[in-house]
C-alpha positions in Angstrom: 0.0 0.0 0.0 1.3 3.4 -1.0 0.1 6.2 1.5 -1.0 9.9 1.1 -0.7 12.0 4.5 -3.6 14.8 4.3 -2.4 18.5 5.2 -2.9 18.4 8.8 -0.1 15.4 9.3 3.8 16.3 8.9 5.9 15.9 5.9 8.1 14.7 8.7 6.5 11.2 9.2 6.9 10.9 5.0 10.4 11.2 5.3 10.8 8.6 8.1 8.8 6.3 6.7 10.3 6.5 3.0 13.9 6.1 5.3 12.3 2.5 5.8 11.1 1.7 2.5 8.0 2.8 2.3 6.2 4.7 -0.7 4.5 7.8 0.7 4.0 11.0 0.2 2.5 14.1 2.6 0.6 16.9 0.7 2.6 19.6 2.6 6.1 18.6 0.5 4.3 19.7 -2.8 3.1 23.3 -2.9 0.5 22.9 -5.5 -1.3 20.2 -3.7 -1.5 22.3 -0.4 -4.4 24.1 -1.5 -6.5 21.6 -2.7 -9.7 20.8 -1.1 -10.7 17.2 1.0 -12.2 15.8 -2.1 -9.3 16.7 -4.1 -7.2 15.1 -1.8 -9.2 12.1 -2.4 -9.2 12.3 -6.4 -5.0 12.8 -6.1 -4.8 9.8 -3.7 -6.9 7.5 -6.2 -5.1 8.8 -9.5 -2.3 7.9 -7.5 -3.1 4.6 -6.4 -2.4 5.8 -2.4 -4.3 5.6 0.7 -5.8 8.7 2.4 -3.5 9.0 6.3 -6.3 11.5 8.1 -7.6 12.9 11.3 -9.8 14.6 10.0 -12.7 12.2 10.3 -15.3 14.7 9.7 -14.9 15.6 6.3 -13.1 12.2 5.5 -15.2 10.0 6.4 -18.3 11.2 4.3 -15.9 11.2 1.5 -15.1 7.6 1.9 -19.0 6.4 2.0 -19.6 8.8 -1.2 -16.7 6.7 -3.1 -17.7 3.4 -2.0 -21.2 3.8 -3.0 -23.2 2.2 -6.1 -21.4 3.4 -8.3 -18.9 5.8 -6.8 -15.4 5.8 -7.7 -14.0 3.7 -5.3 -10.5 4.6 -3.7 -8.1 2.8 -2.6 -8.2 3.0 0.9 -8.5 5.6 4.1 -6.3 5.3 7.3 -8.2 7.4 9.9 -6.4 8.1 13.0 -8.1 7.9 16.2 -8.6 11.5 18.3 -6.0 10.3 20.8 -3.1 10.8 17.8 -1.7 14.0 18.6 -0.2 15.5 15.9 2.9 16.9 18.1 6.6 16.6 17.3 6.7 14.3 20.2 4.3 12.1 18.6 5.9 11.7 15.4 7.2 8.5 16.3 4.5 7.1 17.7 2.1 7.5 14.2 5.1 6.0 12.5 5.0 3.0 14.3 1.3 2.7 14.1 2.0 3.8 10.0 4.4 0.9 9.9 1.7 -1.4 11.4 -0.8 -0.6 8.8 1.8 -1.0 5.9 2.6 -4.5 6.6 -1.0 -5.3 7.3 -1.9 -4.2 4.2 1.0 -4.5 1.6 -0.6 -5.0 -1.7 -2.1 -1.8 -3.6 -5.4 -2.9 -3.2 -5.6 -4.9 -0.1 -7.2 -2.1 1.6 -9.0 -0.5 -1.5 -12.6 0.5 -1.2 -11.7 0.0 2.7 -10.9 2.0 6.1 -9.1 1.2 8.8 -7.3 2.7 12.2 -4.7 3.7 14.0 
């Protein structure tokens, strides 16, 4: 699984988790991409074959029903962090490991497509 971190998460945990092999990418490393809105975040992460990484449950989550619906577009999968993932330097760390946990559960490009799961 290949991962897209929304705007609120840091380019930081991209870096570290590219440092262990792992394809992903955080909207805040690409200027053009930092203004686009949630569903555009969406439509990147499925032209790009990625996973949405996301607090942001409420405007996330009504995204991910709309794309799994009859005849939606699909996606290929959401990673919602639970609201006790701070998103504080101190943390970093910690949603890597969780990030890492995910990763391996998932390894294949589509084993989480059209699904969600936590951290």
């Amino acid at each position: 699984m290949k991962l897209l971190l929304d705007e609120l998460l840091s380019a930081v945990i991209a870096h570290r988790l590219r440092g262990r092999g792992h394809d992903v990418q955080a909207i805040k490393e690409y200027q053009p991409h930092q203004a686009l809105s949630d569903s555009e975040v969406v439509d990147l992460a499925r032209a790009q074959r990625r996973a949405v990484v996301t607090n942001n449950l409420v405007d996330f989550r009504p995204l991910h029903h709309e794309a799994i619906s009859p005849g939606g577009p699909g996606h290929f999968g959401m990673v919602f962090m639970a609201a006790n993932y701070r998103r504080t330097k101190a943390d970093i760390g910690r949603i890597v490991k969780a990030l890492e946990v995910n990763l391996a559960d998932f390894p294949g490009e589509r084993d989480l497509a059209d699904g969600a799961t936590w951290l």
